[in-house]
C-alpha positions in Angstrom: 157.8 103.2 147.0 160.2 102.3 149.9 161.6 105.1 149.5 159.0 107.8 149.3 157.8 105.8 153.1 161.7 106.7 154.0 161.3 110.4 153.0 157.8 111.0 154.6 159.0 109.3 157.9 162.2 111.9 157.8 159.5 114.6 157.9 157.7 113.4 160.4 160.4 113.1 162.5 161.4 116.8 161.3 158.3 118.7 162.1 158.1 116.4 165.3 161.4 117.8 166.6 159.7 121.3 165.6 156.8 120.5 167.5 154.4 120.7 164.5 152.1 117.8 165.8 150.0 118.4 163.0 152.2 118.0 160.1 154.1 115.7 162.1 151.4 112.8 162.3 149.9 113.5 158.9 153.0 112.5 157.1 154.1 109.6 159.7 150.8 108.5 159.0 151.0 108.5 154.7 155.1 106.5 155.3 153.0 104.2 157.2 150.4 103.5 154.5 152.8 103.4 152.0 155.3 101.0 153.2 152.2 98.8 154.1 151.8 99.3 150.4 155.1 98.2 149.4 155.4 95.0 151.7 152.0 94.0 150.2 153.7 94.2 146.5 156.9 92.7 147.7 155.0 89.4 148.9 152.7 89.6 146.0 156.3 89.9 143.2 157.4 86.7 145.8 154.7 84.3 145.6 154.2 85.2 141.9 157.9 84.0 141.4 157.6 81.3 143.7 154.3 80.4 141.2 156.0 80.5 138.0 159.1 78.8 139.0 162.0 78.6 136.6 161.8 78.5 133.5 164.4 77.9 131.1 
């Protein structure tokens, strides 16, 4: 998911250096949502391992 935040951002810094504004803020705005979307997994996989501890 981190990376498909990368690859939206790269496009959004493409059609910014184009000048399409449009296009540019649309997909700066979906790499945003989505790498909210992976730090909110990443600390949910953490505290769920910090939860189960180690088991062996």
């Amino acid at each position: 998911m981190l990376g498909w935040a990368v690859t939206f951002f790269v496009i959004a810094l493409i059609a910014a250096l184009f000048g399409f504004g449009g296009i540019a803020s649309a997909s700066a705005g979906i790499a945003q949502i989505l790498f909210f979307i992976f730090i909110v997994l990443f600390l949910a996989v953490v505290v769920m391992r910090l939860m189960r501890g180690r088991s062996l």
